[in-house]
N, C-alpha and C positions, 0 to 999 in steps of 0.2 A: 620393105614396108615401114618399118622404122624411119629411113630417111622422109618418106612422104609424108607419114603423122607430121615428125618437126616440123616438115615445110606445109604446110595446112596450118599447124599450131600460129607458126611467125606470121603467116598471111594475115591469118584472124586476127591475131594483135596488132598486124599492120592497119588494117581495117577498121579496128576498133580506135584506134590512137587518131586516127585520120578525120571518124566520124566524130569523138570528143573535141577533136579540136574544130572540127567544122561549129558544131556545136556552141564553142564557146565564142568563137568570132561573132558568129549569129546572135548568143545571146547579149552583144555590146551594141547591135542596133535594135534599141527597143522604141516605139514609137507611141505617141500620146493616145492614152485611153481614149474611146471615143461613145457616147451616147449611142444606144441600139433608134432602128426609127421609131419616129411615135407615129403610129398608125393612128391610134387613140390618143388627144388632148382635151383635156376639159378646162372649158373655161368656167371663169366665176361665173359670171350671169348667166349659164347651161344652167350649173346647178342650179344658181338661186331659183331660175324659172320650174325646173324641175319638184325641184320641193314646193314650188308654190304649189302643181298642176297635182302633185299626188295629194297635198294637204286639201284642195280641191274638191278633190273625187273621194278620200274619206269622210269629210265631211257631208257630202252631201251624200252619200251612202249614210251617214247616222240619221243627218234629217230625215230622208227616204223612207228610215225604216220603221215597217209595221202600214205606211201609206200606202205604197205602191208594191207590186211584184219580184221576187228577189230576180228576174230576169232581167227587170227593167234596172235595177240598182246594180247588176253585173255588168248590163251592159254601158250604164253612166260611168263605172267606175274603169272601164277598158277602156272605154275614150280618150277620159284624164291621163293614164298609164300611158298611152299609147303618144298621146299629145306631146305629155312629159319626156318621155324616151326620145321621141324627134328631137324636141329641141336641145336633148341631153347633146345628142351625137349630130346632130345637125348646124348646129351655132357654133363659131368660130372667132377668134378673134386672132391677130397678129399684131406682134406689139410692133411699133413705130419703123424698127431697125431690119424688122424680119418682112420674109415671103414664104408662102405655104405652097409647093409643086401640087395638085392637084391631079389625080390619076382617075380615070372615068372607065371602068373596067379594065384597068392593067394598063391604059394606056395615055399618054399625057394629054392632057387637057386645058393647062394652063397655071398661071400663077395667080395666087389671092393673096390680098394684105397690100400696105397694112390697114389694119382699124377690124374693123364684123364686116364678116360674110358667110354664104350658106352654103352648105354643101347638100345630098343627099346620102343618106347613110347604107352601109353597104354597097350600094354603086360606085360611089367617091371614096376615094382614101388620101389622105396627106401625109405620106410616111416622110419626108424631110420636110425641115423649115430653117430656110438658107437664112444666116446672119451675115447681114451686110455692112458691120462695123469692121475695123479695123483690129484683125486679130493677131495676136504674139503669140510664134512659135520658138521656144529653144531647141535647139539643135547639139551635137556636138560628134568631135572627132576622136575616139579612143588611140596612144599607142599607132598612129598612123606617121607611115615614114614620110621625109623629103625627098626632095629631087638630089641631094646628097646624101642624102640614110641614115639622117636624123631624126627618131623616134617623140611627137609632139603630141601632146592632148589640147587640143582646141576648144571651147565654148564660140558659141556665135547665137545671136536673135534674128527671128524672124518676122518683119512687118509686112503684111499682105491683107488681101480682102478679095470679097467674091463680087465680081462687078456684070457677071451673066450668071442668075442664079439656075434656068434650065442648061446650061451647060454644064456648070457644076453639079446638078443633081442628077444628068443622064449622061455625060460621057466618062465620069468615073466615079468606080461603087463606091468609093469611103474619100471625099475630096482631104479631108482634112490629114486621113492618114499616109494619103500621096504625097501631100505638099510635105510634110515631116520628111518621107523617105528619098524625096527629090531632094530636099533641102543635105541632108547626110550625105549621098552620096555625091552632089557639088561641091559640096565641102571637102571630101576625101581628094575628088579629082584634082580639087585648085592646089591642097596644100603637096600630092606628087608632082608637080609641074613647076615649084617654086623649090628656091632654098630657105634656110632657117633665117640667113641674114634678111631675105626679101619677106618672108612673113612676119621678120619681128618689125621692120622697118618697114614697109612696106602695108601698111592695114588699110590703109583706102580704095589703094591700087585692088588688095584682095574684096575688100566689098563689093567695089564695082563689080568686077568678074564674077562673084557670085551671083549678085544680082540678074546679073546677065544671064546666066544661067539658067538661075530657075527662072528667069520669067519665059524663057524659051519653051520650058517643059510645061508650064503649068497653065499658060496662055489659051492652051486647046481646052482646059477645064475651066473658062471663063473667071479665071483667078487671076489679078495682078499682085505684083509684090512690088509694095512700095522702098523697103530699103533692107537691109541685110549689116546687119553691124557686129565683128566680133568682139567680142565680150575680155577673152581672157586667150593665154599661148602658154603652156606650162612645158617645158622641157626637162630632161634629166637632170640631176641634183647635183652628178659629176660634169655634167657640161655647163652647170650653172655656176660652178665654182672655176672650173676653168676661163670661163671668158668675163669673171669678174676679175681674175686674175691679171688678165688678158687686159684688163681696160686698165686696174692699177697702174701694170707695167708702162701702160702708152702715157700715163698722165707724169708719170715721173720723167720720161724720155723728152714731153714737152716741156715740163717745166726746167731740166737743163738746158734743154734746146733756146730756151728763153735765158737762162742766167748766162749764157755763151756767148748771145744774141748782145744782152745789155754790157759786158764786159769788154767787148768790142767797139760798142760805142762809148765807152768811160774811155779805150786807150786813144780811139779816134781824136777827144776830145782833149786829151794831153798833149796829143802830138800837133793840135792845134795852137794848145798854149805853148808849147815849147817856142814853136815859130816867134811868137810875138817877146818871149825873152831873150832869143838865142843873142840878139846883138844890142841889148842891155842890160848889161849883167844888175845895176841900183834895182833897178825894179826887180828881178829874182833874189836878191837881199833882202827887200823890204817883202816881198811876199814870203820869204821864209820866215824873217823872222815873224811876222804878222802869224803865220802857221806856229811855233814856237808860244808865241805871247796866247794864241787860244788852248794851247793843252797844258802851259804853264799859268792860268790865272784860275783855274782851281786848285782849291786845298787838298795837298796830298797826292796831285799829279805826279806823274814820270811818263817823260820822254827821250826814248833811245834815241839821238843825232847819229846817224853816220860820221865815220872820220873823214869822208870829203867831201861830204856837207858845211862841218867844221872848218876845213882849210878852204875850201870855198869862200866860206861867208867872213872870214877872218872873226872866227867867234872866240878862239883861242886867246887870242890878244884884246880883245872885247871882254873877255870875264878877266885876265889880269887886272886888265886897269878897274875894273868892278872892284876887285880883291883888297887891290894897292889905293883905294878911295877908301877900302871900307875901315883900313888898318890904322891910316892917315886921322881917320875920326876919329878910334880909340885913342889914339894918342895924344891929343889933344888936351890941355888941364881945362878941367870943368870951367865954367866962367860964373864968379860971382854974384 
């Protein structure tokens, strides 16, 4: 009896653990609030006519009275009332962008708008009124792996609009909240089917695809989607330091690859000049020394000659006789 409690106890924890986490997945696709229908819309000039027709019918109830019969003054005054209320719920307008679905006992009837138009009240209802501008939806991907099992948070926009407003209003109950949850779960699919390198490098290839998509699903709710753009690609903070790392190391490996590059062509280019002194020696004299005379004609130089550079150039017996001129001066008796 004991062992069976435990195992009931573990089940139920298994259970529980299973449903919080269903739970918490679920609570990361949240979709855009949406306006309940408006059955009831009042336009301004309903009202304003409305107040004129009651302001109407009490006034002329005050003239009325004491003249005529309060039956006759009840029933001038139900008129007005009655007049007024039509027009209340009867007068319609739709602004420029919009269409009003018109329902004629539960059942469809047609589209109004835009500008005034009439309904009858109670029989007709306009419980949606399709916007035919161009709408933006955000979207985004929580914590969703790649196609290599790298965990990314995506942002993406959604451009779209409603280009068959009875179809949007009768083959699906909340268009707006579909398009959202079609958009989400396109998004999940494309970023399992790519890797991190194709999503980060890759953002057009992944619009298009999306696009693609949702216009597939959304098509039958007389919605097109004009473009699909993502926004933002956020990855781990340790894989973000790793392949900055990653890109340092590559720029230093290029930039030897280049000083290796150039070093080769400096020796290329010796081995070229060598050719043109090997079988004249005057001219590697005078370019030496010409080299010699540029790091010897500033103040304060030093330049280290090799020893068979020296016996080369015969520079050895070239500073002698430098020496033995310069002694020769001093000794010389000044001249009066």
């Amino acid at each position: 009896m004991a062992k069976q409690m435990n195992q009931n106890q573990s089940q139920n924890q298994n259970q529980n653990q299973n449903q919080s986490q269903d739970m918490s997945q679920a609570s990361q696709f949240k979709a855009p609030a949406v306006k309940p229908p408006d059955y009831v819309r009042i336009s301004g000039i309903a009202g304003v006519l409305f107040t004129i027709f009651m302001l109407i019918g009490v006034m002329g109830a005050i003239i009325m009275d004491g003249k005529v019969s309060d039956t006759i003054i009840g029933l001038f005054v139900t008129f007005w009332m009655l007049i007024g209320t039509y027009v209340l719920f009867a007068l319609k307008i739709a602004k420029q962008w919009e269409k009003a679905v018109v329902l004629k006992l539960g059942r469809f009837n047609g589209l109004k708008g835009p500008g005034l138009f009439w309904i009858i009240p109670v029989i007709d209802t306009t419980p949606v009124w399709i916007d035919h501008r161009v709408m933006v939806t955000p979207f985004n991907a929580e914590k969703t792996l790649t196609k290599d099992t790298v965990p990314v948070d995506v942002d993406a926009v959604l451009f779209w609009l409603v280009w068959d407003a009875e179809k949007a209003a009768l083959e699906v109950e909340n268009y707006r909240n579909a398009i959202a949850w079609a958009a989400q779960t396109a998004l999940r699919e494309i970023i399992g089917q790519m890797t991190l390198a194709e999503i980060l490098v890759g953002r057009a290839v992944m619009d298009e695809q999306l696009q693609k998509i949702i216009d597939e699903r959304t098509t039958p709710w007389g919605v097109s989607v004009q473009s699909v753009e993502i926004r933002d690609v956020i990855i781990p903070q340790g894989l973000e330091d790793a392949m900055s790392q990653q890109a340092q190391a590559e720029r230093e490996r290029q930039s030897r690859v280049i000083l290796g590059e150039a070093e080769m062509q400096v020796a290329d280019s010796f081995a070229e000049a060598s050719k043109a002194y090997v079988n004249n020696p005057t001219a590697l004299h005078l370019r030496a020394m010409n080299m010699l005379f540029e790091g010897l004609k500033d103040k304060g130089a030093l330049v280290i000659v090799p020893s068979s550079a020296v016996d080369t150039m015969n520079l050895g017996g070239l500073s002698g006789m430098v020496s033995l001129a310069q002694q020769n001066q001093a000794m010389r008796p000044p001249q009066e």
